[in-house]
C-alpha positions in Angstrom: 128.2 111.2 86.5 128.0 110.3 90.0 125.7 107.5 90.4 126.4 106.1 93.7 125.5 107.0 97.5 125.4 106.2 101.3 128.5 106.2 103.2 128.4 102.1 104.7 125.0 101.1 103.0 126.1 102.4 99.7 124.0 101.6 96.4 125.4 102.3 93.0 122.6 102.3 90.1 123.5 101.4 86.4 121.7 101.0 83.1 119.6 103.1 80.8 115.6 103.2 79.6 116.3 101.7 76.8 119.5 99.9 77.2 119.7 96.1 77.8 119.2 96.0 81.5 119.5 98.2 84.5 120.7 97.5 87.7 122.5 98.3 91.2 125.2 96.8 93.4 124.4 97.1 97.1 128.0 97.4 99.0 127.9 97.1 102.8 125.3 94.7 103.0 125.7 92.8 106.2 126.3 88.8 105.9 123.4 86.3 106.8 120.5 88.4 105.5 117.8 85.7 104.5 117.5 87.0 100.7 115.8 85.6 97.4 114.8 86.9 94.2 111.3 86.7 95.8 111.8 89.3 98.4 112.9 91.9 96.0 110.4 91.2 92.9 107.4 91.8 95.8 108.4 95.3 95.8 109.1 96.0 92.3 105.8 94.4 91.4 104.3 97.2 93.4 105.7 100.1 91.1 105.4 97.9 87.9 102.8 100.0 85.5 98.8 99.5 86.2 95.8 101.7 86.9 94.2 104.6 84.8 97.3 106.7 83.2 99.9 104.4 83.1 102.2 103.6 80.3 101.2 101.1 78.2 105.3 99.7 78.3 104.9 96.5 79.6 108.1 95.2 81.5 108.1 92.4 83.4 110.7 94.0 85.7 111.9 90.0 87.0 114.5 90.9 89.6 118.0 89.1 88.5 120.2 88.2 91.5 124.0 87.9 90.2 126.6 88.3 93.2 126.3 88.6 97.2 123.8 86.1 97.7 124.2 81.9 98.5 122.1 79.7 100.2 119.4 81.8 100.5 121.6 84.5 102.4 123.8 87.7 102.0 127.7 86.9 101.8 128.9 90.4 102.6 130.3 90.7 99.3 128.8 93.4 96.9 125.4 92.6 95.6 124.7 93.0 92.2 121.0 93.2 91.2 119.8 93.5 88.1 116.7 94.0 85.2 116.7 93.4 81.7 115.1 95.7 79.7 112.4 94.1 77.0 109.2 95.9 76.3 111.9 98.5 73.5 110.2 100.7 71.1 113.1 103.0 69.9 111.0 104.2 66.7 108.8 106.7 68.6 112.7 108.8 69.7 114.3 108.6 66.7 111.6 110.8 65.2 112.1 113.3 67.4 115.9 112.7 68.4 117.0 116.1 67.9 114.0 117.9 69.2 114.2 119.1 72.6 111.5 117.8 74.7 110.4 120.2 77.3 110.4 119.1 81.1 112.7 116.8 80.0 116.6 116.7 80.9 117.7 116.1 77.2 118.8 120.2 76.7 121.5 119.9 80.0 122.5 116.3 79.4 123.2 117.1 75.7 125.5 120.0 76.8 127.1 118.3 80.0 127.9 115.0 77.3 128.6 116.6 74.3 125.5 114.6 73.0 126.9 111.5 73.2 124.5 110.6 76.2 121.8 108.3 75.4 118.4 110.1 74.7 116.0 107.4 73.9 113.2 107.7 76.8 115.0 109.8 79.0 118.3 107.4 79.0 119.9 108.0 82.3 117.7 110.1 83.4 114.5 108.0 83.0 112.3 107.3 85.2 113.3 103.9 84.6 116.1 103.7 86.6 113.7 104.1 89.7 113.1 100.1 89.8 116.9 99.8 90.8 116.0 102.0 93.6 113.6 99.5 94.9 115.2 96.5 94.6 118.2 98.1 96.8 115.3 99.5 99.0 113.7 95.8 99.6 117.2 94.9 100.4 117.3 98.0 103.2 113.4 97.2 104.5 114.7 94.3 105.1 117.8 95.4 107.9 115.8 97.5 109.1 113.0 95.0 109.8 116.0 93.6 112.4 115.2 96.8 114.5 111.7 97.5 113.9 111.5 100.1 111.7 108.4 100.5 109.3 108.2 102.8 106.7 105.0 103.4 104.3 104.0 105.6 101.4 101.0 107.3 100.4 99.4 109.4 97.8 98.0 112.8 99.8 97.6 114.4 96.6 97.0 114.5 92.6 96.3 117.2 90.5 95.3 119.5 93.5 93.0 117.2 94.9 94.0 116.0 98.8 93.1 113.3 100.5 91.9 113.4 104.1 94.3 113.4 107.1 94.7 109.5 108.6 96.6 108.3 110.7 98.8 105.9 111.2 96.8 102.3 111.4 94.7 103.9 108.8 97.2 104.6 106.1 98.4 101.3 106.6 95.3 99.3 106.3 94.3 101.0 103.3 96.7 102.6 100.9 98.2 99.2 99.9 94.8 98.3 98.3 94.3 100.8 96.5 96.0 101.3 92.8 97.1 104.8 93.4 97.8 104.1 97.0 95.6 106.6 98.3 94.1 105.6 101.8 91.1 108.0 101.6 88.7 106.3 98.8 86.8 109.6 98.4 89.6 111.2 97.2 91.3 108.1 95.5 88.0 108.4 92.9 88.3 111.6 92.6 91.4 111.1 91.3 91.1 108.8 88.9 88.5 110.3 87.4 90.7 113.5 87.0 93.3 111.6 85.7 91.0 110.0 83.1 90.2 113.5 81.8 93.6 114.6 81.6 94.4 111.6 79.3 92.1 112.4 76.6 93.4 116.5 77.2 96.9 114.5 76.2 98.0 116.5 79.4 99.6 114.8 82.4 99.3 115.6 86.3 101.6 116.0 89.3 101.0 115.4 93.1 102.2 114.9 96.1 103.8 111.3 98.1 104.2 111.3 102.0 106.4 108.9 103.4 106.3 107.7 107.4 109.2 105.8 109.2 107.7 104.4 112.3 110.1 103.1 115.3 112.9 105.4 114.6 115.8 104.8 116.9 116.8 107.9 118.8 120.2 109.4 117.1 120.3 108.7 113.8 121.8 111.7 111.9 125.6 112.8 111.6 125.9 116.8 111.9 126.8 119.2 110.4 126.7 118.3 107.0 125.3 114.2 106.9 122.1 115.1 108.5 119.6 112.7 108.7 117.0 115.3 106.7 119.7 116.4 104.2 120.6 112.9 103.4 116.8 112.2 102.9 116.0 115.1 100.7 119.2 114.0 98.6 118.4 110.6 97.9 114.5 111.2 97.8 115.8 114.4 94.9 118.0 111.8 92.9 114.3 110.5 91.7 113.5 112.3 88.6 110.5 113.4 89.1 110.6 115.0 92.6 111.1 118.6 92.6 110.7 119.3 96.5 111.0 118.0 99.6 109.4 119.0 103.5 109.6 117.7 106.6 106.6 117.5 109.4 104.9 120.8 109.2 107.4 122.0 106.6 106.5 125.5 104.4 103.2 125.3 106.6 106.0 126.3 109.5 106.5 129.5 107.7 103.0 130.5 108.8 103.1 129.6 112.2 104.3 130.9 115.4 107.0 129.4 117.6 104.2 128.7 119.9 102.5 127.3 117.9 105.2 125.1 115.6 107.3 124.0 118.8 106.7 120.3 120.0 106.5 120.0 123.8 107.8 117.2 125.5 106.2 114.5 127.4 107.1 111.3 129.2 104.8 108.7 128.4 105.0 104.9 129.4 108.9 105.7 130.0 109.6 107.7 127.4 110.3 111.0 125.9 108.1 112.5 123.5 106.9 115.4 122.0 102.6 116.1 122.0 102.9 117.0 117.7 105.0 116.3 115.5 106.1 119.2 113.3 109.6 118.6 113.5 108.7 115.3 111.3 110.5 113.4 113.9 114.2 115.3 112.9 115.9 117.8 115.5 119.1 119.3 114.8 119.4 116.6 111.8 118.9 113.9 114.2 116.2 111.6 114.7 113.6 112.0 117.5 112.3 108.6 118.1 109.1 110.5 116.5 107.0 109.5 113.1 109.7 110.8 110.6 107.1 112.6 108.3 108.1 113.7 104.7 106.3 114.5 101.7 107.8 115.0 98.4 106.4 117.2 95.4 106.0 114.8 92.2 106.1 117.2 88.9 103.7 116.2 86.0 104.6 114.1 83.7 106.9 116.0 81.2 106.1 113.7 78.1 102.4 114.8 76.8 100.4 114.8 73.7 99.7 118.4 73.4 102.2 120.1 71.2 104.8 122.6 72.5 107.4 124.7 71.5 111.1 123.7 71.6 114.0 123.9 69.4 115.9 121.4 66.9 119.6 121.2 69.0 121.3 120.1 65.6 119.8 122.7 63.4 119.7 125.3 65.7 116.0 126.1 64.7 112.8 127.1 66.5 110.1 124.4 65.9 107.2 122.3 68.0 107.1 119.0 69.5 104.1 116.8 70.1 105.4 113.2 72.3 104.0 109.9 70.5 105.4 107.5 73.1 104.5 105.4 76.3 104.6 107.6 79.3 102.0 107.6 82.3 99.6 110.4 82.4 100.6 110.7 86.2 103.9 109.6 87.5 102.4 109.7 91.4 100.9 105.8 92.4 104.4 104.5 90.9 106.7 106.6 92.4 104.9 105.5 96.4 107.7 102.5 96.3 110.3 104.4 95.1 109.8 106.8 98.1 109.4 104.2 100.6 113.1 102.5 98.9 115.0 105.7 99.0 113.8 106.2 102.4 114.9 102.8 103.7 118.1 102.8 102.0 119.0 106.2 103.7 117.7 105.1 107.1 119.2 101.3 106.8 122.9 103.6 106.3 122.6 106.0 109.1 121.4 102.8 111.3 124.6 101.1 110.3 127.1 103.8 110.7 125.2 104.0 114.4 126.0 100.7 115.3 122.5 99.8 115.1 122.7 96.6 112.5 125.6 94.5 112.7 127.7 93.2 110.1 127.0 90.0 110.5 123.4 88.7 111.5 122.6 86.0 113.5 
């Protein structure tokens, strides 16, 4: 496995679903970031479970700092973050350990570790590992708070039904309050109540999470290969659920003309910028000093109720599967933070290897 990326920011993630803990070291961290347990558990608390279709796992998800921290501020030595793991229930896999549950990564990581990979809920590649994710990503808001940049998350869709375009203020002001962290209510109801449904069909639902970085320096990007959109898509991809990521106008581009997909420039108060935005604030793989707009595809949920077909690995049999355990009906409202981490901790590298945050604050 390769579990670790960024080039100055780097993070490396750690642990399994149902392992003792899981965690991530932060390397690169600059020295004299203000930093406390507090700042990091503010985000995790936002993708804890909650709301109509979540599991019913319970963890408490209390941010451990071990290393890189004293006096209230970052060292420059490696942090090392960590979870421990308490809400267990091992008894609903080992019923279905050698079943192969559709959706699910347990076929390819079988093959790829000789089964010697741990299986119970997902293991490595759990959903689970997403809160190490955040708590590097609260670590990354912050350095990037230095230089002004914003970013924010928001449910646009579930289950085919979109919310309303916003903009900025708007998303803002209202997505946060609301437990799927959709900014249009209309929709957010509609939602819910389709999500309701699907639970007692024992069927799960997809959707889709846009993320915004406001005050985007100018530059950011390293072509050919480290561009800034690449480097997004990768780490925003390294979430298990995601299964596609666009930028701006994105496969909507495919329909347009260059007229009419183009972004004309214009100064304004000093500045160069562009009327629309769907280049998603990237050119060439570098940043525009535009809204960096990207929306990623969450799949359903692959663990459901209903029964399916699938075979028994170890006896090499055709048979069914029905899933018993604790999995949210839609993975969606929880995954908004672990956008808006992977975000900063891609942006909060690319600003560093720019020159852009220091390696020691002040």
């Amino acid at each position: 496995m390769h579990n670790s990326i960024g080039k100055l920011f780097t993070i490396t993630s750690f642990g399994e679903s149902h392992g003792k803990a899981v965690g991530i070291v932060v390397d690169g961290c600059p020295a004299g970031l203000a930093l406390t347990e507090a700042d990091i558990q503010k985000d995790l608390d936002r993708r804890r479970s909650g709301g109509v279709g979540a599991t019913p796992r319970q963890e408490k998800d209390r941010a451990e700092i071990l290393s890189g921290v004293s006096g209230g501020f970052t060292t420059g030595a490696p942090i090392c973050l960590l979870i421990r793991n308490e809400d267990i229930n091992d008894a609903d896999y080992e019923k279905i350990r050698s079943k192969l549950r559709p959706g699910h990564a347990d076929y390819t990581a079988y093959m790829k570790y000789g089964g010697f990979n741990d299986g119970r809920g997902g293991g490595r590649f759990s959903g689970r590992i997403t809160a190490t994710f955040v708590m590097a990503g609260a670590i990354a808001r912050r350095l990037l708070g230095t230089i002004g940049v914003e970013i924010i998350a928001h449910t646009v869709e579930i289950g085919g039904i979109k919310a309303k375009s916003m903009d900025y203020d708007e998303i803002k002001g209202k997505a946060s309050k609301d437990t799927l962290f959709c900014a249009d209510s209309k929709a957010a109801e509609k939602m819910a109540g389709l999500i309701a449904s699907t639970i007692e069909d024992g069927d799960s639902l997809g959707g889709i999470i846009e993320g915004i970085a406001l005050n985007v320096p100018v530059g950011l990007g390293e072509p050919v290969f480290d561009t800034l959109d690449g480097d997004l898509a990768k780490a925003l991809l390294a979430i298990p659920a995601i299964k596609g990521v666009e930028f701006g106008a994105g496969f909507a581009a495919a329909r347009l003309k260059g007229s009419e997909n183009n972004d004309a420039f214009n100064i304004k108060d000093g500045k160069i910028v562009t009327t629309t935005n769907n280049a998603g604030g990237i050119l060439g793989g570098i940043s525009s000093g535009m809204p960096l707009v990207v929306r990623a595809v969450v799949k359903p949920t692959p663990s459901i109720h209903k029964k399916q077909a699938t075979v028994n690995i170890r006896e090499m049999e055709n048979t069914s599967i029905s899933i018993d355990g604790r999995h949210d009906v839609c993975i969606v409202p929880r995954a908004v933070p672990v956008v808006e981490a992977m975000m900063a901790v891609t942006l909060c590298d690319f600003a560093m290897r720019a020159g852009l945050i220091p390696r020691v604050l002040k």
